[in-house]
C-alpha positions in Angstrom: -4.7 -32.4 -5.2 -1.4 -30.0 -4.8 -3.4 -26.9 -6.3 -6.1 -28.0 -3.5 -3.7 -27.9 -0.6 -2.2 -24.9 -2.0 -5.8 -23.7 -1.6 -6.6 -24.1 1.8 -3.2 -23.0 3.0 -4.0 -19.7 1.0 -7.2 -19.4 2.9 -5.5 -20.1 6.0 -3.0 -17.0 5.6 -6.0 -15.0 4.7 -8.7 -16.4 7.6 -5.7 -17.1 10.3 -8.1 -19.6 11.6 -8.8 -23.5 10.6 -12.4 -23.0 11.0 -13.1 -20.1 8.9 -10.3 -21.2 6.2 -12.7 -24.9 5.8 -15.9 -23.0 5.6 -13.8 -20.4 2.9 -13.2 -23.8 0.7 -16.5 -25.7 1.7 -14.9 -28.7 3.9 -15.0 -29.9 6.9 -11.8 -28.3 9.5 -10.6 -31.8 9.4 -9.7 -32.2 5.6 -8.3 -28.7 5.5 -5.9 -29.8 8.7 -5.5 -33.3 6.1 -4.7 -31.3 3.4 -2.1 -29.0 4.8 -0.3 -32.0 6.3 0.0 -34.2 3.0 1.6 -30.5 2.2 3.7 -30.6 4.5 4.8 -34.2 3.9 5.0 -33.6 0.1 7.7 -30.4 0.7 9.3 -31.7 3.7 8.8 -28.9 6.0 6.5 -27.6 8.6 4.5 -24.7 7.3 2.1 -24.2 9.9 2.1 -23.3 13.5 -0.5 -25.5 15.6 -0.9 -25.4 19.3 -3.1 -26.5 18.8 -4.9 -23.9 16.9 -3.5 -21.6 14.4 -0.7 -19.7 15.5 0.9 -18.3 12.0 3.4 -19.8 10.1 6.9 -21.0 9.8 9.0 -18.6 8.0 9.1 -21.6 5.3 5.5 -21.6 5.3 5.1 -17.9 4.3 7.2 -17.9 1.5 5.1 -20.9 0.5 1.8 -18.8 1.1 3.3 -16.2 -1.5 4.4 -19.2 -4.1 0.8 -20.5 -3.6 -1.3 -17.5 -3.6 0.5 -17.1 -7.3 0.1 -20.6 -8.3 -3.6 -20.2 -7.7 -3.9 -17.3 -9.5 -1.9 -18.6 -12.6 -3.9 -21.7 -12.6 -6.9 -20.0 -12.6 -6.0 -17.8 -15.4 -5.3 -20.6 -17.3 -8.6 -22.2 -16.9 -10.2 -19.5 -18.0 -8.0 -18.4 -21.1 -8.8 -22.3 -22.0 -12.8 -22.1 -21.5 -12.5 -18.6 -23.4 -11.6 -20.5 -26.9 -14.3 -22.9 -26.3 -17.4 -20.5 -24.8 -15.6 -17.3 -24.3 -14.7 -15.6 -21.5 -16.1 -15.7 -18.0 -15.8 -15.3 -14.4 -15.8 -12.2 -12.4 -13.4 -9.2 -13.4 -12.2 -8.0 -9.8 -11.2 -4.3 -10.3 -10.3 -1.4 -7.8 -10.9 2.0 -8.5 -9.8 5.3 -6.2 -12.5 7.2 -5.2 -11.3 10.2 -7.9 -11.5 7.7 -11.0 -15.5 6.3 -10.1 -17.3 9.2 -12.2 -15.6 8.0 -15.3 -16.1 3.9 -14.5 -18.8 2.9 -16.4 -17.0 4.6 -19.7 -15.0 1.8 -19.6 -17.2 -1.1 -18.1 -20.2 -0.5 -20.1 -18.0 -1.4 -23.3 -15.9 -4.2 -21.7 -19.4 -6.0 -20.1 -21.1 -5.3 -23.7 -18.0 -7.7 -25.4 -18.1 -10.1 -22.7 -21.6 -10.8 -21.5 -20.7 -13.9 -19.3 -18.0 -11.8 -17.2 -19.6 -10.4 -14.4 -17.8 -7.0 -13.0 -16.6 -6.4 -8.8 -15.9 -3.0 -8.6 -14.0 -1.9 -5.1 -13.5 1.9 -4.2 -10.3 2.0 -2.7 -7.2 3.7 -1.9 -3.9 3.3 -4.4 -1.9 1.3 -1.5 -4.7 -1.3 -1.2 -4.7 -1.2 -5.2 -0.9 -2.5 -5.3 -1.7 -4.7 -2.5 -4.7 -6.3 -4.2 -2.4 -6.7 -7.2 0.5 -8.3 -5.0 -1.6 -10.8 -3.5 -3.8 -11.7 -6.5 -7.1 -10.5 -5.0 -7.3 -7.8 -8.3 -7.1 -8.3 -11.8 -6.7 -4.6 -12.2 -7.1 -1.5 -10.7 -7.8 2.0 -11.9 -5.3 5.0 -9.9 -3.0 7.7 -10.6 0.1 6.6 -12.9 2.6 9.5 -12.3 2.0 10.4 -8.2 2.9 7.8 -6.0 3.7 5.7 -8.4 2.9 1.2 -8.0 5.5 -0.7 -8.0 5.8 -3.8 -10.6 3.1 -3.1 -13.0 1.9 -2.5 -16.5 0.6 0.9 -16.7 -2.2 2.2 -19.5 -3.0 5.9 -19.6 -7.0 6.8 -19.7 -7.3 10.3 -18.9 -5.3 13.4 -17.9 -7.3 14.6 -14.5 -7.5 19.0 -13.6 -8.8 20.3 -10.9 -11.8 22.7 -10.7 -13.1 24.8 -7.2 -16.5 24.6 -6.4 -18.4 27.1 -4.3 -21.8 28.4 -3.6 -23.5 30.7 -5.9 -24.1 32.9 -2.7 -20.5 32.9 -1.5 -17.5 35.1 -2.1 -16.3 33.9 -5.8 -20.2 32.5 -6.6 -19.6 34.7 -9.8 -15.5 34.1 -10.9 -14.8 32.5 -13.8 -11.6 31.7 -12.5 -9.6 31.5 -9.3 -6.1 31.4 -8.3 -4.6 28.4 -5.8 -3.9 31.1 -3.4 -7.2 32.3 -3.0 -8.6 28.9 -2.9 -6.6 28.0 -0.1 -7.5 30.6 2.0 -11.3 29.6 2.0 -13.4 27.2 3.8 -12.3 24.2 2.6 -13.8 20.7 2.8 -11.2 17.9 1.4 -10.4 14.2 1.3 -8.0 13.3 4.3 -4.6 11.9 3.2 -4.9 8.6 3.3 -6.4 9.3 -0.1 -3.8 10.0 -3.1 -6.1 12.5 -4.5 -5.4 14.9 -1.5 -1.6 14.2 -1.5 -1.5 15.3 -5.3 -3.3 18.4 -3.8 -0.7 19.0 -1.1 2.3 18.4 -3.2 0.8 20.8 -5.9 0.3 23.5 -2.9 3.5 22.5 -1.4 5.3 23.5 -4.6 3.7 27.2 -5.0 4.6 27.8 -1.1 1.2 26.9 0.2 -0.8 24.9 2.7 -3.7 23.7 2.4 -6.0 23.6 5.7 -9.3 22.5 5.2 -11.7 23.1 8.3 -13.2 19.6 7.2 -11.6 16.3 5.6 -13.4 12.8 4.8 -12.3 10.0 3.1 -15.6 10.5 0.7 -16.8 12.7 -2.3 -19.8 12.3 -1.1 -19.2 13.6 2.1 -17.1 16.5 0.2 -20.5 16.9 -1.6 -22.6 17.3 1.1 -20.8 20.0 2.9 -20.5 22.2 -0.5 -24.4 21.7 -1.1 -25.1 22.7 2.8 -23.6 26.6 1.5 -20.8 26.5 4.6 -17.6 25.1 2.9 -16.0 25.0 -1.1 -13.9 22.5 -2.0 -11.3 21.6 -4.6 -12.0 18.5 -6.7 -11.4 16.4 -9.5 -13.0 18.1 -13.4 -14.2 14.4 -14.0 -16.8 14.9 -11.0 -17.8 18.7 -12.6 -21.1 17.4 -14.5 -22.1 15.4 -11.0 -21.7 18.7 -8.8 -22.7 20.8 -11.6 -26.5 19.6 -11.6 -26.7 21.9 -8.2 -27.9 25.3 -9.1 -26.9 26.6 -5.9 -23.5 25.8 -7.1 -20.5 27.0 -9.4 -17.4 25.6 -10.5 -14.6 27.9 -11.2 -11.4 27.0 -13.5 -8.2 27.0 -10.8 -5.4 28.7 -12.5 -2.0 29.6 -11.3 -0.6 27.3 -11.8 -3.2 25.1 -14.1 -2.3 21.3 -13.5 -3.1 18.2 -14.6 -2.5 14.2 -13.4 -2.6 11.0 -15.4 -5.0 8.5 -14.1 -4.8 5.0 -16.3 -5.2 1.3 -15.6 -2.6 -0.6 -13.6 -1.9 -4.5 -14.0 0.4 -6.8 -12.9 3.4 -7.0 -14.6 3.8 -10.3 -16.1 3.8 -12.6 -18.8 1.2 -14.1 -20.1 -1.7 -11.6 -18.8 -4.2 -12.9 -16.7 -7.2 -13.4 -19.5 -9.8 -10.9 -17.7 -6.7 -8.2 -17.4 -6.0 -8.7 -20.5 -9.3 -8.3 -22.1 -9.7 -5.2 -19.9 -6.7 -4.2 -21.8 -7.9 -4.7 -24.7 -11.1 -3.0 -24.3 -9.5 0.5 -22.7 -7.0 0.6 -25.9 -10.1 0.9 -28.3 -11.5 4.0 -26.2 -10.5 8.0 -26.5 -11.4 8.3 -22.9 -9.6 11.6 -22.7 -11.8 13.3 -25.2 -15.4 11.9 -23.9 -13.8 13.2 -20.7 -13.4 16.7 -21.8 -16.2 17.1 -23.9 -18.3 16.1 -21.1 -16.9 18.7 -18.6 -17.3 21.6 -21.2 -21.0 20.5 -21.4 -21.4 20.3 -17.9 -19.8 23.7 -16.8 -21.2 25.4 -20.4 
């Protein structure tokens, strides 16, 4: 009964309204308001603000929301690490991945979903804040992002790859035939980038920032896609990631250029939370990414791609 009230008033914090919390935990708005009260009664403090609908909570009652949100998640880590001796793990492995890090995803899902075939995978494209956020209020089990830039706070940290940058441009245009270009001359061309609410970007600024440039792309999105799309139309060139080289490279109307000058590279690797015992699915994701040489399929793939 106490992990149920600690339940609903989880789904309260998250909903802010009775109606939607009941329907979030399948019962009626009556033995949600039931619940929350024996809750109440059982700490000896008001938790919730009624007037008589939901109007937030006590300060009491959100310290309580964060105890609860982690009870929940540690109770239902233990269920499953118990089921997992008897059947062997299952549930759903909730993981978010920045935009930068999907080309390489399925490197590590395909082998993690081929051990545990009654685990099913969620995978969210998302920015690094809403990573540590997910991971703060137990909505992830992991999350994939850069480990050195911006680093997240109160977690365990697994290297996967080193990521480099490449410029891609028409065939047609201006360097369609380098083999290399400098950062200077990149900046000073037609750029299409991701806005800065994404990390990738900021690792691009703070790289330009440190050779006394700005970059000032003509276009920004918060989507590869998007970044795609304006290279393929012949108008812009972009600067992205070498892991999305072999997905850009199967254009013939486009080329991808080594940047040099300086020639950088950033660690992207698997974030968790940071505490003892392991959730079982994190754990097992763990587990999984150890047993790969992600770095090497990574580069071998790229030399193939831009061969």
């Amino acid at each position: 009964m106490f992990i149920r009230q600690m339940t609903y008033l989880v789904a309260l914090g998250r909903e802010k309204h009775f109606g939607r919390a009941a329907e979030v935990c399948s019962v009626t708005q009556s033995t949600l308001s039931a619940g929350l009260k024996a809750l109440e009664r059982e700490l000896d403090m008001r938790l919730v603000i009624r007037e008589p609908r939901f109007m937030g909570f006590t300060p009491e009652g959100e310290r309580v929301v964060e105890w609860a949100a982690q009870i929940i998640a540690d109770y239902q880590s233990l269920r499953q690490d118990m089921e997992g001796f008897r059947s062997g793990l299952k549930g759903t492995l909730r993981l978010g991945v920045v935009p930068a890090a999907m080309p390489q995803i399925a490197r590590l899902t395909e082998p993690f979903c081929a051990k545990h075939a009654h685990v099913t995978v969620d995978i969210q494209s998302i920015t690094s804040a809403e990573i540590q956020r997910g991971l703060d209020k137990f909505e992830l089990d992991a999350g994939i992002t850069y480990l050195d830039n911006e680093p997240l706070m109160n977690v365990r940290k697994v290297p996967l790859y080193s990521e480099k940058y490449v410029f891609v441009t028409p065939r047609t245009a201006k360097w369609g035939k380098a083999t290399k270009i400098t950062w200077r001359h990149a900046a000073m061309e037609n750029l299409c980038l991701l806005n800065e609410t994404m990390q990738n970007r900021r690792v691009l600024n703070n790289l330009a920032r440190s050779i006394g440039l700005k970059l000032t792309p003509t276009v920004t999105t918060n989507s590869f896609l998007s970044v795609c799309s304006h290279v393929c139309s012949g108008g812009w060139s972009s600067i992205i990631p070498h892991t999305f080289s072999y997905i850009f490279a199967g254009s013939e109307d486009l080329v991808l250029i080594d940047l040099i000058d300086p020639v950088h590279e950033q660690s992207i690797g698997i974030v968790t939370s940071d505490r003892d015992p392991l959730p079982p699915l994190a754990r097992a994701l763990l587990h999984c990414a150890a047993q790969l040489e992600l770095n090497e399929y990574v580069r071998t793939r790229i030399d193939l791609a831009t061969a």
